[in-house]
C-alpha positions, 0 to 999 in steps of 0.5 A: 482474458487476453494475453496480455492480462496474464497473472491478472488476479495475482497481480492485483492482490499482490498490489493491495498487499504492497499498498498496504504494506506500504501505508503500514510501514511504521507500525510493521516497524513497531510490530518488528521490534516488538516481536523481536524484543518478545522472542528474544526474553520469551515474552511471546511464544512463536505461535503468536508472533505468527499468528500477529504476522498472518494478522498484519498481512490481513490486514494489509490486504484489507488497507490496500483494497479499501485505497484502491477501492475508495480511489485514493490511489487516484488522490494520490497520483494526483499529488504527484501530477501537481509536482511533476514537471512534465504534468505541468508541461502537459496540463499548461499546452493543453489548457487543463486546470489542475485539480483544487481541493 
């Protein structure tokens, strides 16, 4: 691998957490005050509420690879490309049609 490439792998998983994370963020807020409520009046245990937290980042992982796997990241920077103004620029200069559902 080149040198550029460095710290490759971890990287890439570090991407499909934070995409992940990302798309999960309402429900890790839900999970949040959920958890919090559980250890406060000792409805939960610290065990589970760890075990739920090592669940959620799974989980993560597992969103995050499919997003990137089944190319909806590319979907999504497509969006953008439509609203951003130097895509526009670019796309009108150089002919190119954007992309139509």
């Amino acid at each position: 691998m080149q040198k550029t490439m460095r710290l490759y792998k971890t990287l890439l998983v570090k991407a499909y957490f934070d995409k992940g994370a990302s798309i999960l963020n309402y429900v890790l807020k839900v999970l949040t005050v959920i958890g919090i409520g559980g250890a406060a009046t000792k409805t939960f245990s610290l065990d589970l509420i760890l075990l739920f937290s090592f669940l959620f980042v799974l989980i993560c992982l597992g969103v995050g690879f499919c997003w990137y796997k089944f190319n909806i990241v590319e979907t999504e920077n497509e969006i953008g490309n439509m609203f951003n103004p130097f895509c526009k620029e670019v796309r009108k200069e150089l002919k190119i049609k954007p992309f139509k559902a």
